[in-house]
Backbone bond lengths (Angstrom), bond angles and torsions (degrees), N, CA, C in turn:
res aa  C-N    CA-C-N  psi(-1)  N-CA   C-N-CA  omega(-1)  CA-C   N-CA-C  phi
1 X - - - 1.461 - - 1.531 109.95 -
2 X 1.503 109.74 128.03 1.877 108.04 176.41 1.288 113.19 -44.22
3 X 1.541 135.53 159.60 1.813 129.11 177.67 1.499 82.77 -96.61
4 X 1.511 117.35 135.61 1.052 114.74 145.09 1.617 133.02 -47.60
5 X 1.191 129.30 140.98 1.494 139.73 -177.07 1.752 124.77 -124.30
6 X 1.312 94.31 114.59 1.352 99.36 -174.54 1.497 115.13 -127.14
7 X 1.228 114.96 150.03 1.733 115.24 160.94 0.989 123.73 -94.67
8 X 1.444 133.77 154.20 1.143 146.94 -155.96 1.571 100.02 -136.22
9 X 1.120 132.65 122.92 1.761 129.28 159.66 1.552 108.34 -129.70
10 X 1.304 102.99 75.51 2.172 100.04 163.14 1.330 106.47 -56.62
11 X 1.724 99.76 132.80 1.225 106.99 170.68 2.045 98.16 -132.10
12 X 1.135 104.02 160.42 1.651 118.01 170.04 1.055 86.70 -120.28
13 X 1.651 113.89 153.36 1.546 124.27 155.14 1.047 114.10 -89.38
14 X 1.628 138.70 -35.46 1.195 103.81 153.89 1.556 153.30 -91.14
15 X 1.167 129.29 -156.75 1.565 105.38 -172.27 1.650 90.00 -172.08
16 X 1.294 107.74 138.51 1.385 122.19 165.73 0.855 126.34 -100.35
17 X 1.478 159.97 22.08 0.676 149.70 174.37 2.027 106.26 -127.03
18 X 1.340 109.11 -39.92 1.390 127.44 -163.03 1.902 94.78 -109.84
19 X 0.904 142.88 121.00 1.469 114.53 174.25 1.746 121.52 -76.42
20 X 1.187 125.31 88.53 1.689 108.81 177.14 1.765 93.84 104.78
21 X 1.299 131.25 17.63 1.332 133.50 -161.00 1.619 87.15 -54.03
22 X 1.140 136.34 -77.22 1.398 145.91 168.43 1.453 127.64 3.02
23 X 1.539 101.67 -37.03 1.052 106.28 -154.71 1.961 96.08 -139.14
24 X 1.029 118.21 -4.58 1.733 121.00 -172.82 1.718 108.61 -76.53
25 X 0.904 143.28 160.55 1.488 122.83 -164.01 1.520 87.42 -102.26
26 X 1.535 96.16 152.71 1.584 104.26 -161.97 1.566 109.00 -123.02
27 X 1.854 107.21 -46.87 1.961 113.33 153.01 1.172 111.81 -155.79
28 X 1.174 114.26 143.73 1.242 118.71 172.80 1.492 108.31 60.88
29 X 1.532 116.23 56.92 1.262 136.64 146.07 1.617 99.51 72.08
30 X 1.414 127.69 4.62 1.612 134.56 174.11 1.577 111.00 -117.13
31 X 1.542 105.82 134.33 0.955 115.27 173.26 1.829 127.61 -61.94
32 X 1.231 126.62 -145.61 1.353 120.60 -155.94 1.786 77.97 -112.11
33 X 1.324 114.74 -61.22 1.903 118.60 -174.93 1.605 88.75 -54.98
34 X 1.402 155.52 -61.82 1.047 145.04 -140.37 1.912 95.90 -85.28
35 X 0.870 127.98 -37.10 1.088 112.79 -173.00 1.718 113.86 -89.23
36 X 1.368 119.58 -20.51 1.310 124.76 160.01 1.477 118.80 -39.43
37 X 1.671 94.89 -50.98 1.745 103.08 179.11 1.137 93.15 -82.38
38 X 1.156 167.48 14.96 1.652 138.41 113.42 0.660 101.18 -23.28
39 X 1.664 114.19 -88.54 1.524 124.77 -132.33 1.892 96.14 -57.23
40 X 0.974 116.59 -88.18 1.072 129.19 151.10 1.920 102.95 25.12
41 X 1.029 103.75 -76.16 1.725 111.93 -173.71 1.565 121.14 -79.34
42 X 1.488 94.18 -22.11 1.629 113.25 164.77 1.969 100.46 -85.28
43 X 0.765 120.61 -1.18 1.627 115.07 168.59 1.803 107.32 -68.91
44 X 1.398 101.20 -69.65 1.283 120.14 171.63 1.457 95.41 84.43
45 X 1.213 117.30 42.08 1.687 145.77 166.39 1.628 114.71 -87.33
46 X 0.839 132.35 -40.24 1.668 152.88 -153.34 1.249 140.44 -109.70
47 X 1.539 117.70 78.05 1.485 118.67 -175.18 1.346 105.72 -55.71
48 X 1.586 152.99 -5.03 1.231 154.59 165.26 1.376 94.74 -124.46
49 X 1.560 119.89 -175.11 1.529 168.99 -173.99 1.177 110.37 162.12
50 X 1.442 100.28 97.10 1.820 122.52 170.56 1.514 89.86 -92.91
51 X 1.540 97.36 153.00 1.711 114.01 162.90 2.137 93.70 -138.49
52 X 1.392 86.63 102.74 1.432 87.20 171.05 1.874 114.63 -87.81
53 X 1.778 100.58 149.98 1.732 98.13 170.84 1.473 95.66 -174.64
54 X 1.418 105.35 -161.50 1.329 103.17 163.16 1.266 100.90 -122.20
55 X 1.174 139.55 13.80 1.291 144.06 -172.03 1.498 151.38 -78.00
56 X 1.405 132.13 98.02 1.913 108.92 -148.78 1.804 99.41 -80.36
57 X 1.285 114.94 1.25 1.127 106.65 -179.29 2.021 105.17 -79.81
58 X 1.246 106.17 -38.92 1.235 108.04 -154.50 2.054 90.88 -104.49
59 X 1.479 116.62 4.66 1.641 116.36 172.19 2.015 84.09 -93.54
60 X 0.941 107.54 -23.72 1.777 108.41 -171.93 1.457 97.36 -59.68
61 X 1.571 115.25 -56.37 1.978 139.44 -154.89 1.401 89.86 -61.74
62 X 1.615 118.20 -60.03 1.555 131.73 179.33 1.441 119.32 -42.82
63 X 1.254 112.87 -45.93 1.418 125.24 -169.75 1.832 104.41 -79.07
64 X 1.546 106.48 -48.38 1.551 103.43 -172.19 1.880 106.58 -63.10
65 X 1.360 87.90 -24.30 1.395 96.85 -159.30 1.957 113.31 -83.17
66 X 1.293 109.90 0.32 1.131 129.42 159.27 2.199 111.89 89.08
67 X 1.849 88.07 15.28 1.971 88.38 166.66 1.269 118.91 -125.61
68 X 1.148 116.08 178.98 1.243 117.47 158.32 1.726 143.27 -92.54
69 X 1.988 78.72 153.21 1.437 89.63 -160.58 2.125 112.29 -110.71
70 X 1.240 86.02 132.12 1.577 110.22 -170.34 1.909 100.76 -84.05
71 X 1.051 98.46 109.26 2.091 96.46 173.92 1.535 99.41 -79.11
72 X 1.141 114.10 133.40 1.537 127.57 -161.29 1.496 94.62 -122.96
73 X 1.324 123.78 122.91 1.728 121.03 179.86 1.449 98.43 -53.73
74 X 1.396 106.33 147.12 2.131 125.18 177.46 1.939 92.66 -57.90
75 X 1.450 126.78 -50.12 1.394 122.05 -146.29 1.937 91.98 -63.59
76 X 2.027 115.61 -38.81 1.067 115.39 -147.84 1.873 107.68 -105.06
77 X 2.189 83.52 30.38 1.787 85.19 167.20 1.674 102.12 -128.92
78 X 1.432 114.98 27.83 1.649 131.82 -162.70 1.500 78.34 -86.54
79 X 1.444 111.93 159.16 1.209 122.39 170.28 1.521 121.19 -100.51
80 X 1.468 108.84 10.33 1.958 121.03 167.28 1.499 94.64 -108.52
81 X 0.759 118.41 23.33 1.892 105.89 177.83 1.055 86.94 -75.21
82 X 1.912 123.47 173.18 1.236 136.51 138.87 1.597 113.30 -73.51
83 X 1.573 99.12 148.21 1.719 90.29 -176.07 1.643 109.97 -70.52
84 X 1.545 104.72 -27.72 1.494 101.66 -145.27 1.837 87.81 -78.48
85 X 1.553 116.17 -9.47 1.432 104.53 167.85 1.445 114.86 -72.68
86 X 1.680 117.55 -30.60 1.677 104.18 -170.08 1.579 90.72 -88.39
87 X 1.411 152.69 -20.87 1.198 126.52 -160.04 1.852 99.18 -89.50
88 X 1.555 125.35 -29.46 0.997 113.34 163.97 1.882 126.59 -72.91
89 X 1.491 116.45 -2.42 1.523 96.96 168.55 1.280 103.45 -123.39
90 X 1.592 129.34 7.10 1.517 121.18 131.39 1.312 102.44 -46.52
91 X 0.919 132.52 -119.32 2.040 139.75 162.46 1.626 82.68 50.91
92 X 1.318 114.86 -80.62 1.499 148.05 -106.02 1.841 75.05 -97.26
93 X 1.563 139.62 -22.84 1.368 131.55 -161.42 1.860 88.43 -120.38
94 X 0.990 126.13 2.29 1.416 117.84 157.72 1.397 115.76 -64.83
95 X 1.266 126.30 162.62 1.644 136.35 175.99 1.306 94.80 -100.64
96 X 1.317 127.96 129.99 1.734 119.59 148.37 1.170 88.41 93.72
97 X 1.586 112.01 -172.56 1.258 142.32 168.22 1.576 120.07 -106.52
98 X 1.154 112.11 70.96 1.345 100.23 -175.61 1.525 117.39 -79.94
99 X 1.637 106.63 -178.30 1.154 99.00 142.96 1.459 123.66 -97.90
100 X 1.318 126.67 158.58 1.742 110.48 -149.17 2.134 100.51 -141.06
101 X 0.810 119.07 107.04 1.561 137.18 169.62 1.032 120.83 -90.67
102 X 1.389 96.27 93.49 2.121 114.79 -167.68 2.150 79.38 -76.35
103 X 1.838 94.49 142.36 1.220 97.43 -168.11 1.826 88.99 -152.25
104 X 0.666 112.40 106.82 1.856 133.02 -152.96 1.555 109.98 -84.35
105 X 0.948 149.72 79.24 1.062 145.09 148.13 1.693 122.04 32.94
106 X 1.568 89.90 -68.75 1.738 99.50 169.35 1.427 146.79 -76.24
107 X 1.602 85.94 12.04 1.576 101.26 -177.89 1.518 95.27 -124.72
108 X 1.413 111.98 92.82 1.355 122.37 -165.40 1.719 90.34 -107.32
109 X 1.160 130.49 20.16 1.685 111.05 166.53 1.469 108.41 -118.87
110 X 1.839 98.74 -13.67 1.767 85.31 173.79 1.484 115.24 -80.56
111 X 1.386 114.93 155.54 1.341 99.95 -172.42 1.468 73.37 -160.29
112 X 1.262 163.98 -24.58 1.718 128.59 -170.93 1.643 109.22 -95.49
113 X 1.084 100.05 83.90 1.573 122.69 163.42 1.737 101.54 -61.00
114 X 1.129 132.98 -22.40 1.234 137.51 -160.38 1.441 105.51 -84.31
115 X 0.874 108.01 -52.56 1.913 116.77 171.45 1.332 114.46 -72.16
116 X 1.654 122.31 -44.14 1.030 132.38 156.18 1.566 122.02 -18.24
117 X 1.479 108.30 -59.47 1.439 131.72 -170.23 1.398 104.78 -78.20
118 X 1.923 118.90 -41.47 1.340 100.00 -171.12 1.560 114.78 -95.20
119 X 1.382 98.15 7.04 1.968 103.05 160.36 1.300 101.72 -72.06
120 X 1.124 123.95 -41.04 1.246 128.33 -152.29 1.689 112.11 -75.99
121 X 1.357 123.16 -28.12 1.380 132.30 -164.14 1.562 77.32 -106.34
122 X 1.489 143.52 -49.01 1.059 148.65 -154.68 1.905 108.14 -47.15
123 X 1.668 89.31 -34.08 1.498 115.93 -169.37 1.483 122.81 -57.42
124 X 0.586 99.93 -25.22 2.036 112.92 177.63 1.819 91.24 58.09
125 X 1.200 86.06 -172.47 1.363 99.70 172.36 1.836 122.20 -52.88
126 X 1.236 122.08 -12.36 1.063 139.16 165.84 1.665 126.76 -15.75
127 X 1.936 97.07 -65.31 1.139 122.13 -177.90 1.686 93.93 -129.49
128 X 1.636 104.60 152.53 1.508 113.54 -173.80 1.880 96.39 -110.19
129 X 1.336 102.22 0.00 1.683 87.15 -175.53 1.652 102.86 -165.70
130 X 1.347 121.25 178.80 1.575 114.76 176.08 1.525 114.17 -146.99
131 X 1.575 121.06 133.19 1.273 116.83 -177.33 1.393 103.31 -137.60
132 X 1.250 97.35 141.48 1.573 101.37 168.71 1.310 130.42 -95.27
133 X 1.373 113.50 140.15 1.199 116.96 -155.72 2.074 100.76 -140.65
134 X 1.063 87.37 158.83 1.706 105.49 173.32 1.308 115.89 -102.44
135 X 1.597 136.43 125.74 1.504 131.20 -155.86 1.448 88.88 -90.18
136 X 1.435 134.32 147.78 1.460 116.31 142.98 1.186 126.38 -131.62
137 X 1.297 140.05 161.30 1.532 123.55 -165.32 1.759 90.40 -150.62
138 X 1.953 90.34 80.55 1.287 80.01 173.83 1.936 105.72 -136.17
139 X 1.336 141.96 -162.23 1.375 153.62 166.78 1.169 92.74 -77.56
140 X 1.454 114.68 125.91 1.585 133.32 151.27 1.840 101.36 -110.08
141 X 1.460 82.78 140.09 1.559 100.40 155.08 1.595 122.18 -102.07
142 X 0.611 132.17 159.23 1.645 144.38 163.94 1.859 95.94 -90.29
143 X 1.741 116.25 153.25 1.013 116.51 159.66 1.906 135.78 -28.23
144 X 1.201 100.67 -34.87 1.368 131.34 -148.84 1.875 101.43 -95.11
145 X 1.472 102.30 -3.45 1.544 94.85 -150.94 1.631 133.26 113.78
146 X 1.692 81.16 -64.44 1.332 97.45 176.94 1.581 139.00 -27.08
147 X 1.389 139.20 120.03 1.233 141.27 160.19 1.491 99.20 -43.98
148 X 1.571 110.80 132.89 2.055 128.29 171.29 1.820 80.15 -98.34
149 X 1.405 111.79 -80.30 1.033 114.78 -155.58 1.477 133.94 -88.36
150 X 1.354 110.31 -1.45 1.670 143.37 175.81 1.031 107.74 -151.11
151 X 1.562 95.22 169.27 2.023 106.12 176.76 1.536 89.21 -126.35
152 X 1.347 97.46 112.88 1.583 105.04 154.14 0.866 125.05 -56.12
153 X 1.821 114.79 156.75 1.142 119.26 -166.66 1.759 104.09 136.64
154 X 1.089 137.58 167.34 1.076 142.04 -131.35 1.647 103.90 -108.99
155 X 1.378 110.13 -10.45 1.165 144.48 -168.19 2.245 107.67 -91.88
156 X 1.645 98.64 -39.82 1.007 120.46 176.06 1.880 114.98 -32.36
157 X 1.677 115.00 134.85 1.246 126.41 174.44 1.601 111.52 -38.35
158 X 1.635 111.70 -178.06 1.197 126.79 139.64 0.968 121.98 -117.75
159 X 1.872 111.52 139.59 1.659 109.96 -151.40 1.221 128.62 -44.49
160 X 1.677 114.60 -7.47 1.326 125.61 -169.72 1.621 100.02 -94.02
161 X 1.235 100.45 -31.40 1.793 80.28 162.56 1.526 145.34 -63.67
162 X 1.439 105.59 -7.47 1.664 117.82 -134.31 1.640 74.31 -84.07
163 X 1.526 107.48 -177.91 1.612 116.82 149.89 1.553 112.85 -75.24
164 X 0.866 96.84 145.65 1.522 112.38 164.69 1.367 133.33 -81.47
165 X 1.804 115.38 115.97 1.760 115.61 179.19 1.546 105.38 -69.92
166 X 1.231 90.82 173.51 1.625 104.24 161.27 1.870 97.35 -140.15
167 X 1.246 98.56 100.90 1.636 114.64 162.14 1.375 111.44 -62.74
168 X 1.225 132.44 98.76 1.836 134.88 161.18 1.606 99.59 -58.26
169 X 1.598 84.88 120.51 1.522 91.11 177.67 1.987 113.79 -119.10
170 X 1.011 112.83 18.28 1.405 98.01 175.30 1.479 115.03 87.90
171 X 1.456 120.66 -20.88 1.495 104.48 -164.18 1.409 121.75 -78.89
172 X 1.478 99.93 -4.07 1.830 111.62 -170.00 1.573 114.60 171.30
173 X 1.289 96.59 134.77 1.771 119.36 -171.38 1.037 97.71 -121.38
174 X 1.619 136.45 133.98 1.403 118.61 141.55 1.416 125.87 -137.09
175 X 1.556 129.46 111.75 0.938 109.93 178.05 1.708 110.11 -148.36
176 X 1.373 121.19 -145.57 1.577 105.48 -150.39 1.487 90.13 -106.90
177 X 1.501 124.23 136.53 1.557 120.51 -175.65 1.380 120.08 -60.48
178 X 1.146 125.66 -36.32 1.454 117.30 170.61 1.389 113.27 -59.37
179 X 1.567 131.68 -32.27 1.232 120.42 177.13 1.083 106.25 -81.27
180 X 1.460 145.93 -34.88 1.661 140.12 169.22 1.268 110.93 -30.75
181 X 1.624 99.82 -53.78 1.482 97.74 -159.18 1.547 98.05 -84.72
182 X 1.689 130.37 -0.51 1.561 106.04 175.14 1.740 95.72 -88.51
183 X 0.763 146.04 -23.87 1.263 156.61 -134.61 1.738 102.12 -126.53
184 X 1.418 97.90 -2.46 1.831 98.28 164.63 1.582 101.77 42.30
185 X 1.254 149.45 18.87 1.314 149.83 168.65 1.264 135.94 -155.12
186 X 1.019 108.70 159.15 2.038 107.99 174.73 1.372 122.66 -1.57
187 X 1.445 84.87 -84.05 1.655 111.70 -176.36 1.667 121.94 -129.11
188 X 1.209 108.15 163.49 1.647 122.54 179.73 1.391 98.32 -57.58
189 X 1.550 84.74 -173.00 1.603 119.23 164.26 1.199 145.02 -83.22
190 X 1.843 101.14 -5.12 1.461 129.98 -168.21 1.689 96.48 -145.58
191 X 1.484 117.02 54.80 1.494 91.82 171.35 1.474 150.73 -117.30
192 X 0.491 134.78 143.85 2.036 125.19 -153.08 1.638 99.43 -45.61
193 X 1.165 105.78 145.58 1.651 108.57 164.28 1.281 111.86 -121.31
194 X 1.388 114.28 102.12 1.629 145.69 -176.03 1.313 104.51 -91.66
195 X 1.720 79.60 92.00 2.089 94.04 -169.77 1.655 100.57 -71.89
196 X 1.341 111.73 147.64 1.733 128.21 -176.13 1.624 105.37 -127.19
197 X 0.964 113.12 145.04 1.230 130.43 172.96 1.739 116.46 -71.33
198 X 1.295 102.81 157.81 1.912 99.29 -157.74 1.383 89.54 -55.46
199 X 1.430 125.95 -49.98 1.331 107.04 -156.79 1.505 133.61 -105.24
200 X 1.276 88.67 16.61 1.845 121.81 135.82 1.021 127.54 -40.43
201 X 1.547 106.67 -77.99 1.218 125.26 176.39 1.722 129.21 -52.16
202 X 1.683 94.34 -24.26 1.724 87.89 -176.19 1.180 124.12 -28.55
203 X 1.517 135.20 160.90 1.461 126.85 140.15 1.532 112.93 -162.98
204 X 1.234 96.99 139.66 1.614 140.56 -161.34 1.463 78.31 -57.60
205 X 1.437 121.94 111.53 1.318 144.28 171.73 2.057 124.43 -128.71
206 X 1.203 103.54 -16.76 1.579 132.41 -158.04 1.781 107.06 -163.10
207 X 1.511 72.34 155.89 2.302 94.15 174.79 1.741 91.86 -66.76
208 X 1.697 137.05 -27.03 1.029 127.12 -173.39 1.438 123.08 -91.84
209 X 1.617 103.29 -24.80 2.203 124.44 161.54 1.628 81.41 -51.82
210 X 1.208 118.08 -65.72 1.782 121.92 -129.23 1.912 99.25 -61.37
211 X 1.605 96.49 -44.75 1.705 108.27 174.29 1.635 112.66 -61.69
212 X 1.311 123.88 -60.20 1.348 117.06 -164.42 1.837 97.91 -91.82
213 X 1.050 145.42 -0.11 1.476 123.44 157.02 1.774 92.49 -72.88
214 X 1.287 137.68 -79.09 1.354 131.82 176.98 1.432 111.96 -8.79
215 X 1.339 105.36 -75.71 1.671 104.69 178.16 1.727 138.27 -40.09
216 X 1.704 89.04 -29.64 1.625 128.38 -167.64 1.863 84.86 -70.56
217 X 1.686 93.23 -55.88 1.719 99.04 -150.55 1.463 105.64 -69.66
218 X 1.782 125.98 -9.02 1.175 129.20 -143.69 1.625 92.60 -107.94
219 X 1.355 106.10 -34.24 1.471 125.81 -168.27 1.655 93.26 -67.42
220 X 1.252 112.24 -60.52 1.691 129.58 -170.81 1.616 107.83 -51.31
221 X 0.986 106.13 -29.22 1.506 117.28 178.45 1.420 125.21 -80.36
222 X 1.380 93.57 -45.66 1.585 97.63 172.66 1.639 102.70 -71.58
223 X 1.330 135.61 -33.97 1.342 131.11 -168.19 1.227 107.32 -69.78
224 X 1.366 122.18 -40.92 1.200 117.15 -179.36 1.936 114.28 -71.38
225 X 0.878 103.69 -36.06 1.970 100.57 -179.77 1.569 90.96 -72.26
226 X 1.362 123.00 -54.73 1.576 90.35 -169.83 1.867 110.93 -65.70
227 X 1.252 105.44 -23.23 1.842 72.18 153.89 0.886 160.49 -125.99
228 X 1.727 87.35 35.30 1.739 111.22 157.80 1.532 121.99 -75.26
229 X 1.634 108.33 -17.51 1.391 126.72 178.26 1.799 105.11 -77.29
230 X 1.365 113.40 -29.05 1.563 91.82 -158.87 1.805 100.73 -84.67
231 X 1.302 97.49 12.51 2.173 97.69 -178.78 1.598 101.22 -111.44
């Protein structure tokens, strides 16, 4: 039998750091939650699109916007909660067992959920979950000075030698809801790392995320029509 497939986008209305980041218009007269559920519906991945919160402003955004909306208890959209309490009674307001693709609001440049998904089924038993991540192969310091990943010194690699991180960036989780919710988090213990490109990965973290992903997304747009124009 196919697993059912759904998206997931938690949102809070408020936000400390950004005021209303969620909801401030970001291009083309749509906010960051309104244009997520684009992308999202332009996948054409998704027997659901949940938008969980506790919010009537953002069950209003859900409803005009043609998905569904998950009522999320007020205590488990506080910003001292533990996560692994809101990702297990999100879990707990899904229907069924899906499989479930947390799809974030603030990562407004990822958008191929589609490949995403067919790594993800591609996986066999292999991997129990999938996150995307950014590779990097660069010099860390420790507070102290200290070389994490080399020892400085004159002797030192070239960056192409080093090992390679994988930065978790937010743009995509996917895995099966009953295991989310045993596992109180994202992802497993075995899960694919679905490398993304830098500007993939962005996410709306600051008044300075909120300006240069916009700029990022505005730039990307125009590149692409002019070269849809030169055929």
């Amino acid at each position: 039998m196919k697993s059912e497939i759904v998206a997931l986008v938690p949102v809070r209305e408020g936000s400390e750091r950004v005021k209303d980041k969620n909801f401030k218009v970001f291009v083309n007269g749509k906010s960051l939650l309104e244009l997520k559920i684009d992308h999202l519906r332009q996948s054409n991945c998704f027997d659901h699109i949940y938008v969980s919160s506790d919010s009537e402003m953002v069950k209003k955004i859900a409803i005009d916007n043609g998905v569904e909306y998950l009522p999320r208890a007020n205590e488990m959209c506080q910003s001292n909660i533990i996560w692994a309490d809101v990702v297990e009674h999100i879990m707990g307001t899904i229907p069924g067992d899906p499989i479930v693709t947390w799809a974030l609001a603030t990562s407004p440049l990822f958008r191929n959920y589609s490949e995403a998904l067919r790594i993800f089924f591609d996986c066999g038993v292999e991997h129990d979950s999938l996150v995307a991540v950014l590779p990097k192969k660069s010099f860390f310091l420790n507070k102290y000075g200290k070389g994490i990943n080399y020892n400085p010194g004159y002797w030192h690699p070239y960056s192409q030698q080093l090992e390679t991180y994988y930065e978790v960036t937010g743009a995509c989780y996917i895995g099966r809801k009953s295991d989310m919710a045993k596992w109180k988090y994202w992802f497993g213990i075995k899960p694919y790392l679905f490398e993304v490109s830098f500007r993939e990965s962005i996410d709306v973290d600051t008044q300075d995320d909120f300006q240069f992903a916009r700029d990022i997304y505005v730039a990307s747009k125009i590149n692409i029509q002019s070269g849809e124009n030169k055929h």
